[in-house]
C-alpha positions in Angstrom: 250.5 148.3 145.0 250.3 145.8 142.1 248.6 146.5 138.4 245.7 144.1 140.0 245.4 145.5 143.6 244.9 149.3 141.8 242.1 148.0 139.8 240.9 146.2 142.4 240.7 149.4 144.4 239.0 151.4 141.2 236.4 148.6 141.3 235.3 148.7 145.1 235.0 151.9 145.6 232.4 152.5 142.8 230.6 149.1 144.7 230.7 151.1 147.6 229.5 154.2 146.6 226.9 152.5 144.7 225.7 149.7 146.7 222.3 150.0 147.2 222.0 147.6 149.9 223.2 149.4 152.9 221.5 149.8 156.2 223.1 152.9 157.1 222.8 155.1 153.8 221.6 155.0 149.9 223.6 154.3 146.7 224.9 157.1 145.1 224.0 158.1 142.0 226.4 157.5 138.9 227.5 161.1 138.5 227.7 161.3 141.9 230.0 157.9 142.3 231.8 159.5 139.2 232.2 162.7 140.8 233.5 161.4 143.9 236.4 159.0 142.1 237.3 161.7 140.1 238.4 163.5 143.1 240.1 161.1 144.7 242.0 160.6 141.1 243.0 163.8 141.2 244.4 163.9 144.8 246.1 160.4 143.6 244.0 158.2 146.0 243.3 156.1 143.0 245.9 155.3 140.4 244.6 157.7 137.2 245.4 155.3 134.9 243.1 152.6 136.3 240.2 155.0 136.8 240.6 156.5 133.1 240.5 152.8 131.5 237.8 152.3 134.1 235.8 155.1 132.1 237.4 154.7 128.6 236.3 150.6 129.0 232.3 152.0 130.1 232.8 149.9 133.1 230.3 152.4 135.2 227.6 152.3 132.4 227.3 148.7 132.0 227.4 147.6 135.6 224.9 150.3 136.3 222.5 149.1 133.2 222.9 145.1 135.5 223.1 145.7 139.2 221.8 149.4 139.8 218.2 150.8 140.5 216.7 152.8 137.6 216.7 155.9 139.1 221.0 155.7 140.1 221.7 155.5 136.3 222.1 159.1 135.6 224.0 159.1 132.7 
C-alpha cells in the first residue's frame, strides 16, 4: 500500500469506531477506539508507523475535542 493509502486506513478506522451516527451500534469511546487500533498495530493490520505519528501528532484528541460527544472523550 502507499505512504497515503496507510494513513488513510489509520484515519478511517478510528471514524468508524467512533462515528456516532450509526443505526446499528454506538461510537466507541476514545480509549476504547485506542485500544482497539492498538491491537490491530500490533498484529500489523495497520502500519505502526502511521498509527504512532497518528498518536505522537494528537490526531485522536483534537478530532474528539470537534466531532465527538462529550461523554466519548475519555482521555
Amino acid at each position: 500500500m502507499s505512504w497515503s493509502a496507510r494513513m488513510l486506513a489509520v484515519a478511517d478506522i478510528f471514524e468508524v469506531l467512533t462515528a456516532g451516527d450509526r443505526p446499528y451500534r454506538q461510537g466507541r469511546t476514545l480509549r476504547q477506539a485506542l485500544e482497539t487500533m492498538k491491537k490491530l498495530k500490533e498484529r500489523n493490520h495497520i502500519d505502526p508507523d502511521v498509527y504512532d505519528m497518528f498518536l505522537k501528532a494528537e490526531i485522536p484528541q483534537r478530532y474528539a475535542s470537534r466531532f465527538m460527544k462529550s461523554g466519548q472523550n475519555d482521555l
